[in-house]
VOMI-725711 format. One record per residue (C-alpha): residue in one letter; x, y, z. Coordinates in pm, whole numbers, padded with zeros to 5 digits, always signed. Example, Ala and Ser with C-alpha at 12.3 -4.5 7.8 and 13.67 -1.06 7.14 Angstrom:
BEGIN
A+01230-00450+00780S+01367-00106+00714
***
This chain:
BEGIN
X-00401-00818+01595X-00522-01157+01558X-00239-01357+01332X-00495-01633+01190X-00665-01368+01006X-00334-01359+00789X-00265-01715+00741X-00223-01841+00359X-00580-01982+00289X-00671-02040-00026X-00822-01779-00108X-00493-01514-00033X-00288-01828-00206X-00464-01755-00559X-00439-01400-00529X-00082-01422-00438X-00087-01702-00777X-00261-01443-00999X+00010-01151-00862X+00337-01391-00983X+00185-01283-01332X+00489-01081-01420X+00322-00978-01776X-00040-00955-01656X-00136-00611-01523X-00387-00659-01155X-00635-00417-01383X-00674-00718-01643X-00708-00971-01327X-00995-00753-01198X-01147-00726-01500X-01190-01125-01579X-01314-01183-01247X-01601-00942-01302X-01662-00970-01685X-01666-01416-01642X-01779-01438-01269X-01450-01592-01148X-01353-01645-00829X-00969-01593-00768X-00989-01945-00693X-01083-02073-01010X-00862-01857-01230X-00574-02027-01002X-00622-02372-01073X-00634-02283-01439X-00907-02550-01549X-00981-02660-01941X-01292-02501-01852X-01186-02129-01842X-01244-01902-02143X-00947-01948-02418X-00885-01547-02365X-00824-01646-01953X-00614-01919-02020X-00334-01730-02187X-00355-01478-01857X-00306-01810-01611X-00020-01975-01868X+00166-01692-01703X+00171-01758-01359X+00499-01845-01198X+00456-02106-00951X+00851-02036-00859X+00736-01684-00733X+00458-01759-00542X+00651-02032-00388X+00894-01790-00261X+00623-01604-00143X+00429-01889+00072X+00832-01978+00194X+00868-01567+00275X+00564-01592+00462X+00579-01898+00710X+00966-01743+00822X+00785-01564+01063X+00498-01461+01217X+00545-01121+01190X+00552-01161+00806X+00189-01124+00604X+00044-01141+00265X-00269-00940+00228X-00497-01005-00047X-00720-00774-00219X-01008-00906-00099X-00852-00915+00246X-01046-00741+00554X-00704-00554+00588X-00655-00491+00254X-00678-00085+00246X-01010+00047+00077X-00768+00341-00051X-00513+00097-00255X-00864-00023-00445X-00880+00369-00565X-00586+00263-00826X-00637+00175-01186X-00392-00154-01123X-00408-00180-00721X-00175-00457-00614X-00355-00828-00615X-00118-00902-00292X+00086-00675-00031X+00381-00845+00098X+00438-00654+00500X+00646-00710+00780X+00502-00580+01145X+00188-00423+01220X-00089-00457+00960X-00349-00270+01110X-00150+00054+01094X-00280+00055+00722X-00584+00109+00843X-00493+00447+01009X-00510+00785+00921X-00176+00873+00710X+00020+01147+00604X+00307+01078+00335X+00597+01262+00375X+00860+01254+00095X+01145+01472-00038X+01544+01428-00139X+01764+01186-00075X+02049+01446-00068X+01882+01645+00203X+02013+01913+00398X+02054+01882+00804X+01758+02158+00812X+01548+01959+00589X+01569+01622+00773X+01543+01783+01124X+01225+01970+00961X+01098+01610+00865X+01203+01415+01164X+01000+01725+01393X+00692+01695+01190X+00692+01340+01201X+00716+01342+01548X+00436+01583+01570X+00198+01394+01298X+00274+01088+01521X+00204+01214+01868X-00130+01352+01755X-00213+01013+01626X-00156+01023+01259X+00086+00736+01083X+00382+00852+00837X+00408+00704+00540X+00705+00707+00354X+00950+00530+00112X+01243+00440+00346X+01496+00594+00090X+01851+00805+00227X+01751+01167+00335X+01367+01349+00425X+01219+00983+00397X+01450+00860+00627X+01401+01123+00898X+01055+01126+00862X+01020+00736+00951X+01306+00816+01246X+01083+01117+01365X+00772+00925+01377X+00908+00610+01563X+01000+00869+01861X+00620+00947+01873X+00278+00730+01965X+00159+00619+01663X+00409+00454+01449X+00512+00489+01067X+00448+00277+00739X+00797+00253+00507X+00669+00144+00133X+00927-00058-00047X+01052-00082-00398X+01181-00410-00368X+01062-00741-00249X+00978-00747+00167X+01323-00905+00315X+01576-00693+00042X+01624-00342+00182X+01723-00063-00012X+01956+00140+00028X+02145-00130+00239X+02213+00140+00497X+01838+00186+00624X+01864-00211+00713X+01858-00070+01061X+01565+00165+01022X+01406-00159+00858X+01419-00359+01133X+01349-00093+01397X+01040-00011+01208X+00941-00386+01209X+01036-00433+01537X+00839-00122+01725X+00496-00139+01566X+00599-00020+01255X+00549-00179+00930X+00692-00228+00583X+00503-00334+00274X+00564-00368-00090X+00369-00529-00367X+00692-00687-00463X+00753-01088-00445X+01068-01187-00250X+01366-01163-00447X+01282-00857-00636X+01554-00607-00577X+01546-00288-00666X+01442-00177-01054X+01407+00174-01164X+01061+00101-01258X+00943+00023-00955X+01016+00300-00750X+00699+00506-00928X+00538+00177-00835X+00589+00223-00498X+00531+00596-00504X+00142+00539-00644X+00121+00347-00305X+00235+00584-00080X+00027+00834-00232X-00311+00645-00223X-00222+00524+00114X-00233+00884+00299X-00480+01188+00320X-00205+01398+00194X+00140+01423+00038X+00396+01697+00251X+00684+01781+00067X+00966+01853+00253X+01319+01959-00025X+01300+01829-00378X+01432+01971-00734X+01174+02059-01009X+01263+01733-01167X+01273+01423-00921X+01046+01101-00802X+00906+01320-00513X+00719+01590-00761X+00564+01287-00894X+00455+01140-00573X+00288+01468-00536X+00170+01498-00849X+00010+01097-00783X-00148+01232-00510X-00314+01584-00656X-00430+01360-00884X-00631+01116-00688X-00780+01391-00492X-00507+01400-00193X-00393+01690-00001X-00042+01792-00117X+00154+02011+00119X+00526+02182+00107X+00730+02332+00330X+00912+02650+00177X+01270+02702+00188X+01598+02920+00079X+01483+03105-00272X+01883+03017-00391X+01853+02631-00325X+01802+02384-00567X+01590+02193-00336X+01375+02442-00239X+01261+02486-00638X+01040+02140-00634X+00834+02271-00295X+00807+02643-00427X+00629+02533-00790X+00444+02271-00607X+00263+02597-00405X+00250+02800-00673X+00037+02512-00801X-00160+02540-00494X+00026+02283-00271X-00060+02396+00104X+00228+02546+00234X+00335+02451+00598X+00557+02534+00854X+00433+02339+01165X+00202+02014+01192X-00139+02236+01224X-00109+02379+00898X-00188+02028+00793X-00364+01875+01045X-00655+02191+00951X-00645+02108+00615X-00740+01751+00636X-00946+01834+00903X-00830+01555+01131X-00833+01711+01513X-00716+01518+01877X-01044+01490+01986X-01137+01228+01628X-00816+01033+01706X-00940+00969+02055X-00671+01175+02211X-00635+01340+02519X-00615+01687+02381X-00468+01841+02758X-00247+01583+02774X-00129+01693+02413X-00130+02047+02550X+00125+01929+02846X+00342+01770+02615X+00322+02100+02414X+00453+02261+02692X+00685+02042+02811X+00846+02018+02480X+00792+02405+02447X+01101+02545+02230X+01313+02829+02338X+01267+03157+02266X+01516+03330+02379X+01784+03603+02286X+02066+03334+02242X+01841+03102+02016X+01695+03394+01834X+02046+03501+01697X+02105+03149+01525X+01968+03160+01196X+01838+02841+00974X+02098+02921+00727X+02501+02871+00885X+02582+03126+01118X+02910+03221+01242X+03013+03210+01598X+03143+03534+01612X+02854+03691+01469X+02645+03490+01709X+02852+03646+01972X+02806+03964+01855X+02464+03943+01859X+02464+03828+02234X+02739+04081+02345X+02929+03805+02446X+03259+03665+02424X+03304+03356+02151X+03414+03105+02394X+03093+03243+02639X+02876+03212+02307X+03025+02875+02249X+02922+02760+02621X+02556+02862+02593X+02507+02697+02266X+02604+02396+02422X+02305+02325+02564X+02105+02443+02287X+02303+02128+02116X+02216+01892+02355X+01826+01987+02370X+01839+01935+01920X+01752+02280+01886X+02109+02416+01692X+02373+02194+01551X+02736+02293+01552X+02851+02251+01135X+03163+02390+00956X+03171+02742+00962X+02958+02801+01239X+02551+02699+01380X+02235+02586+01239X+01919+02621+01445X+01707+02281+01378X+01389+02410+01538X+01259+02715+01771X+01122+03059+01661
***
């Protein structure tokens, strides 16, 4: 990535100018530079020569915000503001009614560039859900496909985790200005992402913290950002229906994995298919439908086959008689004519491989058939 191509020229410096416009909507930007012939530039410097109508829209610049934007950006040179009319800039964001005039990110730019698939869901996840989300993100990632997501608690958070332990890397879209994370726990994730060839970007100016409105902000983004929109938990009523929704909407795939007919957070992901959502249960359910293969990604597709294989999951007896739902070790035992403490033993390895997970009253199996 060449760094000069993201240094604060004049050109990025009125955009970013035009963006500190708390009360003036990037739509009504757009639409003066195209109706009067404007450069950027020139509604910046706010001249007596601009149209009465366009000098009300530049009174309302706040030269306090884009300050702390230029002082956000020089921190560090892994720190970037990308304009609109920026080379990096992603064609998709342009798609929106009001695309952001700026994007304030931290790491590697050029992922937004990539092919992307959002994945999104609850906060209050379950362990199945967020292994089901790390696993696919893993998968979307080693095949070459970037993860977008919002870096909240739960499916968001796995889904970012998942995708850092594959080859491609993962996009986390912010509600809140570029150096405030939220929640304060994912600082970690945050940095990690930053740090590995990840990046995080928001539209938000530094000091922004977190707002209620801005979190269907930031979902708009993640949904223009990526082919499609996978859904993994999520109530009938919640920010991630509306994400998919966002993306249905502006022509995306929308995809949901299916769950436990008696749990609330199965509900969102079983209306969103009888809507027509794809419904998936491994990463070639969506990988057909957006008709992305290997071979377009420049990928070795053997070499994918021998990490299939190394990776294969266990199919055995033992495995087979934990269910996805909690499963008691005696009944696990049963199933294995064996004794508990023999049962226990086994499953011990199963543990250590992250295929079953030992929770009260029994087992979980995280992935396998």
């Amino acid at each position: 990535m060449n760094l000069k191509s993201f240094q604060t020229d004049s050109e990025t410096l009125a955009w970013t100018a035009l963006a500190s416009a708390q009360g003036v909507s990037s739509k009504i930007w757009l639409q003066a530079i195209e109706h009067y012939q404007l450069s950027p530039e020139e509604l910046a410097l706010n001249t007596s020569s601009l149209p009465e109508d366009v000098k009300k829209l530049t009174g309302q610049i706040s030269q306090p915000l884009t300050d702390a934007a230029l002082k956000w950006n020089k921190m560090d040179e892994n720190r970037h503001i990308i304009a609109y009319s920026s080379s990096y800039y992603p064609e998709s964001l342009k798609q929106l009614d009001s695309p952001p005039l700026v994007l304030f990110a931290t790491g590697n730019c050029t992922l937004l560039q990539s092919p992307q698939i959002a994945i999104v869901g609850s906060r209050r996840a379950s362990l199945q859900g967020k292994r089901i989300a790390n696993d696919i993100g893993f998968g979307l990632s080693e095949y070459g496909i970037v993860v977008t997501s919002g870096l909240a608690m739960g499916i968001d958070c796995a889904a970012h985790q998942g995708a850092l332990s594959g080859s491609t890397g993962t996009i986390a879209v912010m509600g809140t200005g570029p150096e405030i994370v939220y929640p304060a726990k994912n600082s970690k994730l945050y940095e990690t992402i930053n740090d590995s060839g990840g990046v995080t970007v928001t539209e938000f100016f530094p000091g922004q913290g977190p707002k209620p409105w801005h979190f269907p902000r930031r979902n708009r983004i993640i949904a223009a950002l990526s082919l499609g929109t996978l859904v993994v938990e999520a109530k009938i009523k919640s920010g991630t229906l509306i994400t998919a929704n966002l993306a249905a909407d502006m022509g995306r795939e929308v995809f949901a994995v299916p769950g436990n007919i008696f749990h609330a957070y199965s509900e969102g992901c079983h209306w969103l298919i009888q809507q027509g959502a794809k419904l998936v249960t491994n990463i070639n359910d969506i990988l057909d439908e957006i008709g992305v293969q290997p071979a377009q990604l420049g990928l070795n597709v053997d070499q994918q086959n021998e990490k299939s294989t190394a990776n294969s999951l266990a199919t055995d007896k033992l495995l087979a008689s934990v269910d996805y739902d909690i499963t008691a070790i005696d009944v696990i035992a049963q199933r294995n004519a064996l004794s508990v403490s023999q049962a226990m033993a086994s499953l011990l390895e199963y543990e250590l491989r992250g295929l079953v997970a030992a929770v009260p009253g029994g087992y979980v199996k995280l992935r396998g058939k």
